[in-house]
N, C-alpha and C positions, 0 to 999 in steps of 0.2 A: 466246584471248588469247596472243600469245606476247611472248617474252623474249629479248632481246640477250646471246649468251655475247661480252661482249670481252676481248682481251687484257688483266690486271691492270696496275695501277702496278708498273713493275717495280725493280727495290732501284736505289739510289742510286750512279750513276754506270755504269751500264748503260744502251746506249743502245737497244736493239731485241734482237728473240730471234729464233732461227729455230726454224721448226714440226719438231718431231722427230720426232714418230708422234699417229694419229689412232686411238683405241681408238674409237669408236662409228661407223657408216656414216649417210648421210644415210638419215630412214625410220626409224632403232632406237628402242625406247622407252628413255630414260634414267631413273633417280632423280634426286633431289634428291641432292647434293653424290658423285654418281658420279663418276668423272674423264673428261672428252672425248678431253684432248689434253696434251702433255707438248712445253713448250718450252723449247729448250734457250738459255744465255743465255752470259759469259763463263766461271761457275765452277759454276751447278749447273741443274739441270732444275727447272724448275716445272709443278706439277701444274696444271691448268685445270679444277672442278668442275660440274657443271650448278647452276644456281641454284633448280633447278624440277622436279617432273616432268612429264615428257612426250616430243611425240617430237619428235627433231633433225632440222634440217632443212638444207640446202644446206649447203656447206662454203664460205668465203669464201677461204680461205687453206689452201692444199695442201702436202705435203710438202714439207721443204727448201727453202719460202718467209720472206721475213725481212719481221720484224712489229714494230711501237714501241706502244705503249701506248694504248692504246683504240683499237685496230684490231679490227673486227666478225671473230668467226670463225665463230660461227654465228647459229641462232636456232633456238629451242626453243618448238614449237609445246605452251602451257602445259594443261594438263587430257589432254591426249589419252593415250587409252591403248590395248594392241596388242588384237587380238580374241582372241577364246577360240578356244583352239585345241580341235577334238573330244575329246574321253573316249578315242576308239581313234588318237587321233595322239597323246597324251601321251609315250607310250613313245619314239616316234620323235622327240618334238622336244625332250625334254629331252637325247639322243644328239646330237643337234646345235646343244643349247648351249653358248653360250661359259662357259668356267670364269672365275667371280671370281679377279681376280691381283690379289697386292698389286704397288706399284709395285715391289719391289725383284725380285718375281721376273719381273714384266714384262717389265722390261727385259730381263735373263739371258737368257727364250727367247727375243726377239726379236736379240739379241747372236748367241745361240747357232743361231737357227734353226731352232727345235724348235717343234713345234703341240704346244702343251698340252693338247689331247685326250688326246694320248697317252700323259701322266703320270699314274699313281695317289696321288691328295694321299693324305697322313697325317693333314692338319687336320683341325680342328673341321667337320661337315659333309662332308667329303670336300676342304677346298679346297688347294689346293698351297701346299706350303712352299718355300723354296729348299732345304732340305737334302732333298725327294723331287726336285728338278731337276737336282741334282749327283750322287744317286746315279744318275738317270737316262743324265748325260751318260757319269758313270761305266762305266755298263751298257754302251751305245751302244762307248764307245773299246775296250773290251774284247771284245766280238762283233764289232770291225772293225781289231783290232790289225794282220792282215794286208795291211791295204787297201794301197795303194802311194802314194796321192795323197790329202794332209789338204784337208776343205773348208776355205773360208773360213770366218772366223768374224763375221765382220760383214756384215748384210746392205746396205750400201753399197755394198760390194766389187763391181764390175761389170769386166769381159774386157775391156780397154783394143786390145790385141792378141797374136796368139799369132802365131808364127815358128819351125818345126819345134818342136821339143822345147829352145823360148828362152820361154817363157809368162812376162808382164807383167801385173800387178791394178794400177787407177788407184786409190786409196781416199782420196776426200774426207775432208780435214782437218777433223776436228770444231773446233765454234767454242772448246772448251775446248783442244784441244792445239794451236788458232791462237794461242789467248791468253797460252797457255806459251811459243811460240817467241818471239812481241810482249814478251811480259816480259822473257827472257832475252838478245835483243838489246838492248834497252833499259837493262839493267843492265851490259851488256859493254862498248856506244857512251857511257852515261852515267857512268860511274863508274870510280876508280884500282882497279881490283881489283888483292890482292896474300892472297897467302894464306902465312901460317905455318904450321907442322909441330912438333906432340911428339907422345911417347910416354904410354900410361899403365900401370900396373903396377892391374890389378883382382882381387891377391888379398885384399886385407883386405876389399873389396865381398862377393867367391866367398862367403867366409867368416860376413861377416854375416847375407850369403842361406841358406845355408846353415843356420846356428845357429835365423834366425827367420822362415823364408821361410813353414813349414808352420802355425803360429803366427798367423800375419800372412795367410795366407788364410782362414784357419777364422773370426778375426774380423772381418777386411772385406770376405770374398769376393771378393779381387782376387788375384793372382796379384803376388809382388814382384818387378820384372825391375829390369831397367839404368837405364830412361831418367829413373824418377823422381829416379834418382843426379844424372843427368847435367843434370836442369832445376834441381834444387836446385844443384849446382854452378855452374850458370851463371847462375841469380839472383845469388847471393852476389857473381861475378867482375863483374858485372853494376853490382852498387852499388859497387864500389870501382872502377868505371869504367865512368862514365857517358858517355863520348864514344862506347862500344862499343854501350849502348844510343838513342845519340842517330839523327837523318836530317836529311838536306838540303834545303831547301826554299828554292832559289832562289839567293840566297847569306846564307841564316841557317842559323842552325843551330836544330835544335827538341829538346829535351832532356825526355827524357819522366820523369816522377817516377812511371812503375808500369811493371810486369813484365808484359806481356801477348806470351807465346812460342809462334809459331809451330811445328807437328810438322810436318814433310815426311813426306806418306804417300801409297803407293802405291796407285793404282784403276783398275779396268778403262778407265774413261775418262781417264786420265793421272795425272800430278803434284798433288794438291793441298795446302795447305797450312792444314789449322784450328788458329784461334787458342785458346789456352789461357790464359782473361785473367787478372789478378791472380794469376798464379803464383807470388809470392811472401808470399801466406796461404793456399797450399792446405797442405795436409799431404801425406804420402807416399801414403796409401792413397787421397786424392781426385783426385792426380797421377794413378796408375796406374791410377784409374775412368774418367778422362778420356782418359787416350791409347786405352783398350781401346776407348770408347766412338766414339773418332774411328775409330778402324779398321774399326771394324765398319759404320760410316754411311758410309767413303768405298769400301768395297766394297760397301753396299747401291745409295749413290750418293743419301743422304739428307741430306745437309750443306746444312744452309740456309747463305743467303747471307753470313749476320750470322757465322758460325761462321766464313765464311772470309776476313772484311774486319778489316784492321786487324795488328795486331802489331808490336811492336818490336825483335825478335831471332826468327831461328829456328834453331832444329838438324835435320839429317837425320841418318838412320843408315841408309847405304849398307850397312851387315854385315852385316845383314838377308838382302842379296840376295849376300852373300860377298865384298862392295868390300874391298879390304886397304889401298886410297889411292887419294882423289880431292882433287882441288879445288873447292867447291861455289862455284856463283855466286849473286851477293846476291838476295834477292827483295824489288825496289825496292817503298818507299823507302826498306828499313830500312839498316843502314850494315855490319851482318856475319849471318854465319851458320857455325853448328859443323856440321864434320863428323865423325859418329864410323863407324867401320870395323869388320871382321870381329875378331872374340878371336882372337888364335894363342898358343899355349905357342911358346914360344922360352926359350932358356937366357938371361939374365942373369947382372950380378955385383951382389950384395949382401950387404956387409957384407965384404967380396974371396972372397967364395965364388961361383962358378958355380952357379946353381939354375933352374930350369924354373919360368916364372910366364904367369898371362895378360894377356898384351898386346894391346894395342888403340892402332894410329894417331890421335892427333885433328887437327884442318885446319881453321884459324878463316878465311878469306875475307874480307878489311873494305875499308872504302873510305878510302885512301891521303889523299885530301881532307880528312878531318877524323878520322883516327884514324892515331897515329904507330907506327911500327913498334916502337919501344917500349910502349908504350899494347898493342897486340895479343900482343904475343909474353909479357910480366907478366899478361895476360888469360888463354893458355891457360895458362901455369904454375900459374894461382891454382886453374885446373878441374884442372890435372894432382892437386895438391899437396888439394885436397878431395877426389878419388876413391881418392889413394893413402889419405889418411887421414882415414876421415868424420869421423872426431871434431870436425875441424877445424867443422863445421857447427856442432856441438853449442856448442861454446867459441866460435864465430865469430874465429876464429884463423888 
């Protein structure tokens, strides 16, 4: 008997995937809900399971081919299974089996270009982790610190043309960093962008961390950083102005009555931005479970689709990667987004005395259309003026 693997229903306003890697060869034996195939779509990769076991059969669609939904990829010949290998070939063909990966380190060595042969898991079983792939790469950069010439890191990457010691790499543009450029012309062609500029003074924050940071991990095992500061600040600024959280839609306006904020976070395969819905009933310690937990799925590259559709505000934080000032641009449809930037100690005057505090640039970006440059500049003041002083949270003052 066999069985039709087709492309799934793919999420809602996606219109086709392209095929990104084929883990099984035509001929292998598969499991039941093994993964075939991994395609990639505008914001994340979808796994492809076998439905059955048995063995795979033709491939219908090839690498870096583009696919819309119930498009045939393969067919799995159902019941069949591989022959017994002899008693005295054991030894040898277990040497040349393929290691179980999960997807996240899948991807890694094929990023990285490394045969998993080669790595000694620490898992359960022997199976590899990413943290044995990173020490591995680790190992690798260190026995070749000398080399003169880095490989590539991406197996796309193919020798376009070389001309003396002038060497050129063509590297096809993934469909997720097509999507980023689409988006952000989109916002640049579609919208008044206009960005404001303050300051924040983050010692009374220092200080709170400080006092109850070690506190605050032991009971919710999260580590207390900034950003939780900075979503509860811009909820708050958020309800006393709602044009900041509104979007455009044609020529209405659509005014949302809930807080769902976008993180801008960094991953090997680009830009992405997961939502953080009703952010304005989380509490502190499920903020900062939440932002850990997107960081960690968008360098695994585990961000379902649902995680990354929707929101009505987002913040980035370029100081991360050491930005001291930028200008961010909107991520349509929403109408703004916060930038925060690098901590510096700089001397200030407070109170008319010169003193040494940490500062941080913020940069709100809004659309000129439906939010007045009064409207934005009383928005950042109100995030300035909560982070100089949390209280302000508490009292909602």
């Amino acid at each position: 008997m066999s069985t039709k693997v087709t492309v799934p229903a793919l999420p809602e306003s996606v219109a086709d995937a392209t095929i990104l890697s084929w883990h099984k060869k035509p001929g292998d034996p598969v499991s039941r809900d093994e993964n075939l195939v991994d395609l990639e779509t505008d914001k994340v990769v979808l796994e492809v399971p076998s439905p059955v076991d048995g063995i795979m059969g033709a491939i219908s669609a090839a690498e870096g081919e583009t696919v819309v939904a119930g498009d045939l990829l393969t067919i799995i010949q159902e019941g069949a299974v591989q022959a017994q290998a002899p008693a005295a070939d054991t030894a040898e063909s277990s040497a040349d089996e393929e290691p179980i990966l999960t997807p996240a380190v899948r991807r890694l060595v094929k990023e990285k270009g490394i045969d998993p042969k080669e790595i000694v898991g620490t898992g359960k079983d022997g199976r590899i982790l990413k943290t044995d792939v990173t020490a591995y790469i680790e190992s690798l950069e260190a026995s070749s610190s000398k080399s003169a010439a880095p490989m590539p890191q991406e197996s796309e990457i193919t020798q376009s043309g070389v001309e003396g010691d002038r060497p050129e790499q063509r590297v096809p543009m993934t469909r997720l960093r097509a999507r980023i450029a689409e988006r952000l012309l989109e916002a640049q062609q579609n919208a008044a962008i206009l960005t404001t500029f303050n300051e924040v003074d983050l010692q009374a924050i220092n200080e709170l961390r400080k006092n109850y940071k070690d506190k605050f991990e032991k009971d919710h095992e999260v580590k207390l950083g900034f950003m939780s500061f900075f979503i509860k600040a811009a909820v708050e600024a958020l309800k006393q102005f709602p044009a900041v959280n509104a979007s455009v839609d044609g020529k209405d306006i659509i005014y949302h009555g809930y807080y769902d904020i976008g993180i801008a976070v960094g991953s090997p395969r680009g830009l992405v931005v997961p939502i953080l819905r009703d952010a304005d009933q989380l509490g502190f310690a499920d903020t900062e479970k939440a932002v850990r937990d997107f960081g960690k799925k968008a360098n695994d590259g585990s961000l379902s689709y649902e995680e990354l559709t929707g929101g009505t505000f987002t913040i980035s934080n370029g100081g991360v990667f050491g930005s001291m000032l930028s200008t961010p641009i909107l991520n349509p449809p929403q109408s703004a987004i916060l930038g925060m930037h690098t901590i510096q100690q700089r001397p200030m005057v407070v109170n008319g005395e010169i003193v040494i505090r940490p500062m941080m640039y913020l940069a709100l970006s809004y659309d000129h259309r439906i939010i007045d440059g009064r409207e934005a500049v009383q928005f950042l003041v109100t995030i300035k003026n909560n982070r100089e002083d949390p209280t302000r949270l508490l009292l909602q003052v």
